[in-house]
C-alpha positions as CSV (number, residue, x, y, z in Angstrom):
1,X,19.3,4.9,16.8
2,X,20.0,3.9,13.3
3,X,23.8,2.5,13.8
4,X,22.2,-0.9,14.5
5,X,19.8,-2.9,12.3
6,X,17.7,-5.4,14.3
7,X,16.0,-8.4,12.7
8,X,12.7,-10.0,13.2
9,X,11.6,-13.4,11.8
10,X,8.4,-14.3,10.8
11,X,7.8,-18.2,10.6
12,X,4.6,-19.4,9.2
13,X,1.4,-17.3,9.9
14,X,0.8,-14.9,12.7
15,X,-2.8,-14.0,13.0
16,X,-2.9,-11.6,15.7
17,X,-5.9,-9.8,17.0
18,X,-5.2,-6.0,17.9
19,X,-5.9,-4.3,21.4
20,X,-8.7,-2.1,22.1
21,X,-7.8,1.3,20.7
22,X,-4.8,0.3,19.0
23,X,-4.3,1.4,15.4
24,X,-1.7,-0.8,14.0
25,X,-0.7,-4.0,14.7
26,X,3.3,-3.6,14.6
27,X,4.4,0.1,15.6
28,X,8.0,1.1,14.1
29,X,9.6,4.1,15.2
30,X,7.9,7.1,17.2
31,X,9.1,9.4,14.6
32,X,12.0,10.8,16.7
33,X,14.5,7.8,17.0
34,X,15.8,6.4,14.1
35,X,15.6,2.8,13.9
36,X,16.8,0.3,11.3
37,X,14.4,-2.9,11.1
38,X,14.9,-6.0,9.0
39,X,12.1,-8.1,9.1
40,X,12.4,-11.5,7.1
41,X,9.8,-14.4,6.3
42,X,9.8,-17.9,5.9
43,X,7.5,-21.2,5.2
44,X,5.1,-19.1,3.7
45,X,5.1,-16.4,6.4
46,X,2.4,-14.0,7.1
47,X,1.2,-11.0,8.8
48,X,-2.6,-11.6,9.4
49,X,-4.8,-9.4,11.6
50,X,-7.3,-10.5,13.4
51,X,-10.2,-8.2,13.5
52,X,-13.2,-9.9,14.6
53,X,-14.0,-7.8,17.5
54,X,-11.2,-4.5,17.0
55,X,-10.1,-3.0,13.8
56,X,-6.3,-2.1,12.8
57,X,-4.0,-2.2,10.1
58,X,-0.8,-4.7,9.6
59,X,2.1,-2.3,9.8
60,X,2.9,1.9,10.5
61,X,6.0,3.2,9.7
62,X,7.0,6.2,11.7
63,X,9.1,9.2,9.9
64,X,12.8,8.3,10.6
65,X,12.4,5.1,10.5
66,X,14.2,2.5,8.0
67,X,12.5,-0.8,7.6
68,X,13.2,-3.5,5.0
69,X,10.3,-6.2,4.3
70,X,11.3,-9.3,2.9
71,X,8.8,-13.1,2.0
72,X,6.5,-12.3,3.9
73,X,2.4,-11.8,3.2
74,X,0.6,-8.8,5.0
75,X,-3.0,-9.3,5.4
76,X,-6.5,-8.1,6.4
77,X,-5.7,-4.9,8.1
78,X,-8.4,-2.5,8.3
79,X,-8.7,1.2,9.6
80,X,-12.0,2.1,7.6
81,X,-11.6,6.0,9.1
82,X,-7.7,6.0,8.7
83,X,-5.4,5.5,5.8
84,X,-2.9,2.6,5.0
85,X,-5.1,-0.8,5.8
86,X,-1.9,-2.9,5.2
87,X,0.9,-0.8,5.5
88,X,1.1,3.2,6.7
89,X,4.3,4.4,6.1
90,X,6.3,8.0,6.5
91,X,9.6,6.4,6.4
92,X,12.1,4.6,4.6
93,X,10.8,1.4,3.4
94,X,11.4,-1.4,1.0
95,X,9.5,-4.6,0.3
96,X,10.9,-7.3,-1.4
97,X,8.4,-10.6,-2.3
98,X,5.6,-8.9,-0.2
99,X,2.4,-9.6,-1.0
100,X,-0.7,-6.4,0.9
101,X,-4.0,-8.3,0.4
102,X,-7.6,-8.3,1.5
103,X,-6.8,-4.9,3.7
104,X,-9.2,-1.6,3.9
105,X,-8.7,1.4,4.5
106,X,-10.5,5.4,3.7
107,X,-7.2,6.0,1.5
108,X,-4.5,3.2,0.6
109,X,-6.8,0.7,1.0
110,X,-3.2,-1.8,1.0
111,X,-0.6,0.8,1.8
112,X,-0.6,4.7,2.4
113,X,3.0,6.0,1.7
114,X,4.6,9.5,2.3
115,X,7.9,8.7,2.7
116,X,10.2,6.5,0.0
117,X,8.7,3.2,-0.9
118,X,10.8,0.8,-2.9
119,X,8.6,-2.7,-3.7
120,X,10.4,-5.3,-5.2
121,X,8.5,-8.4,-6.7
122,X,5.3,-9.0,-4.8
123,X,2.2,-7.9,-5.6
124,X,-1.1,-5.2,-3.8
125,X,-4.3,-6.7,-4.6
126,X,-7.7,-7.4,-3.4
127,X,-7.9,-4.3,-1.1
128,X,-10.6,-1.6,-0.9
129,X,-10.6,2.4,-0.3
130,X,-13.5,3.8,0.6
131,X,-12.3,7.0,-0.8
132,X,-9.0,6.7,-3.2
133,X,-6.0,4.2,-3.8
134,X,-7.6,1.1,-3.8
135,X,-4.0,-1.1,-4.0
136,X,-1.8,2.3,-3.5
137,X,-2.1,5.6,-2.2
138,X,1.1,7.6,-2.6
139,X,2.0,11.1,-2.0
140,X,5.8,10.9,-2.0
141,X,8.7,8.8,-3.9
142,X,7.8,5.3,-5.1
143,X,9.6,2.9,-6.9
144,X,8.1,-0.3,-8.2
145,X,9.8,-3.0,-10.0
146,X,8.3,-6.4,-11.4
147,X,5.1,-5.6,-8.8
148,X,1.9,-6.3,-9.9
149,X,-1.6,-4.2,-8.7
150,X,-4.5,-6.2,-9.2
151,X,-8.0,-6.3,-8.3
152,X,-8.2,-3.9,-6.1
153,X,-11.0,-1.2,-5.7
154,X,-12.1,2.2,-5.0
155,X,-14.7,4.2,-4.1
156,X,-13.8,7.7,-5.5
157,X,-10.7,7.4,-7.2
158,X,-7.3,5.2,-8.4
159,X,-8.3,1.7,-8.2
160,X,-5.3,0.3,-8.7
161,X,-2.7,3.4,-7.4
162,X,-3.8,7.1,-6.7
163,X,-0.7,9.7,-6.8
164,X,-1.7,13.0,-4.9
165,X,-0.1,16.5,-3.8
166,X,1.6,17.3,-7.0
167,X,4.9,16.3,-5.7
168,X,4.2,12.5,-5.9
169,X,6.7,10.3,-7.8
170,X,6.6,7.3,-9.2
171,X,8.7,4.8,-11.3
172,X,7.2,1.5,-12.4
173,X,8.9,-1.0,-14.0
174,X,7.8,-4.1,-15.4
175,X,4.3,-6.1,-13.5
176,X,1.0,-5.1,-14.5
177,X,-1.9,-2.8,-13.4
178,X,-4.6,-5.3,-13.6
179,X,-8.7,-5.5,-12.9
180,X,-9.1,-2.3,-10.7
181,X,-11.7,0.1,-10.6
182,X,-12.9,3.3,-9.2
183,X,-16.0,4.0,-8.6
184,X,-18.9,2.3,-6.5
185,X,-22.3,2.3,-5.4
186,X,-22.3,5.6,-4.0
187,X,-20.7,7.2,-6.9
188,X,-22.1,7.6,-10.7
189,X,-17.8,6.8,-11.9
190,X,-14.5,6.8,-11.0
191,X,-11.9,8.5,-12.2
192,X,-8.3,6.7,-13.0
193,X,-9.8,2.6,-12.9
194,X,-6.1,1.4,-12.6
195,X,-4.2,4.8,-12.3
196,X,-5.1,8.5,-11.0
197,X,-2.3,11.2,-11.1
198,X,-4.7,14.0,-9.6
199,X,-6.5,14.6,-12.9
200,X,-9.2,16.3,-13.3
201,X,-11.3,13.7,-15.9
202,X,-11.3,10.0,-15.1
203,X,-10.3,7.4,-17.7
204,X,-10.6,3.9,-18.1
205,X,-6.9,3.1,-17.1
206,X,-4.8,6.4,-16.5
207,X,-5.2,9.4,-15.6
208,X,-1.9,12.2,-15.0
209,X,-1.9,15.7,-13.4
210,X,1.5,17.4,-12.2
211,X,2.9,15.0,-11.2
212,X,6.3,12.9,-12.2
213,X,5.8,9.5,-13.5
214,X,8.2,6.6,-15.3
215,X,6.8,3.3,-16.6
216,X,8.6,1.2,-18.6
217,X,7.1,-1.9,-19.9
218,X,4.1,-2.1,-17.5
219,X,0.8,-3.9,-18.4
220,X,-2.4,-1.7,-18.0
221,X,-5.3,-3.7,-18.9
222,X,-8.8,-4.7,-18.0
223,X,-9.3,-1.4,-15.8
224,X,-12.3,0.4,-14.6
225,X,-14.3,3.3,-13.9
């Protein structure tokens, strides 16, 4: 109940198929306890689910719950009516060398966060949102260092990371913002190819409404909407 941090090791790949009904692959917290998980990669490790015959995403992060990632590849999660394909978290959570790929989702096609994100290293790309946040969908505090979003899509809005609720924060340092794009068959454009603070008009590359932002020496390029 949060005095205790247990540990969990990944070796190699795990591709795990999901149960009927089940949402998420791995489950942490239940948003009343308060656990502390470290969960640690090696030999390439990764997080692959299986979703030939039932969908889910890779990982959900319950409120009160404090959960460090670390080397270790999360991949092909899908929830195409929920949000988060890769990662949904409400928690505390930091990733450090992670790489969210190929994962799908209506928002946060890679990871849906409303608690505190940290992201170290690693990189979000190739995901899809049907709807907005192609690599990222974030609606509370993120903080990205050296992390780069690339090639990742969406639907509607924020290819590469889509900031919502006026009270989203974010702080990006160094990595790039790289080949997104909003917009898709079923819409005319985008708005915000590799970046959408809730704006109102779409852009190429960035778009800011109300809400708090830091970059500092991040590469925006090659965008789209």
């Amino acid at each position: 109940n949060g005095t205790v941090e247990s540990s969990i090791f990944i070796d190699g790949v795990i591709m795990q198929e999901p149960l009927s009904g089940t949402e998420s692959l791995v489950t942490i917290g239940d948003g009343t306890n308060r656990p502390k998980i470290k969960i640690s990669g090696r030999n390439n490790a990764e997080l692959s689910v299986n979703t030939d015959i039932n969908q889910a995403r890779g990982i959900y992060v319950n409120s009160n719950a404090t959960v460090s990632i670390s080397g270790v590849t999360i991949s092909s999660g899908v929830t195409s009516a929920g949000n988060g394909g890769g990662i949904y978290s409400e928690g505390e959570l930091t990733l450090d060398n992670v790489i969210v790929k190929n994962c799908n989702a209506k928002y946060g096609g890679g990871i849906f966060s409303k608690g505190s994100l940290t992201m170290n290293d690693g990189a979000v790309t190739e995901n899809n949102a049907s709807l907005s946040g192609g690599g990222i969908y974030n609606t509370g505090d993120a903080t990205l260092n050296d992390v780069n979003i690339e090639e990742n899509t969406a639907q509607n809005s924020g290819g590469g990371i889509y900031a919502d609720q006026g009270y989203a924060r974010l702080r990006m340092q160094g990595g790039k913002i790289f080949k997104n794009q909003a917009g898709g068959p079923s819409t005319a454009s985008g708005n915000g190819g590799g970046l959408r603070f809730r704006g109102q008009k779409g852009s190429s590359n960035l778009n800011f409404y109300q809400c708090q932002s830091y970059l500092d020496n991040v590469t925006i390029t090659e965008n789209s909407a």
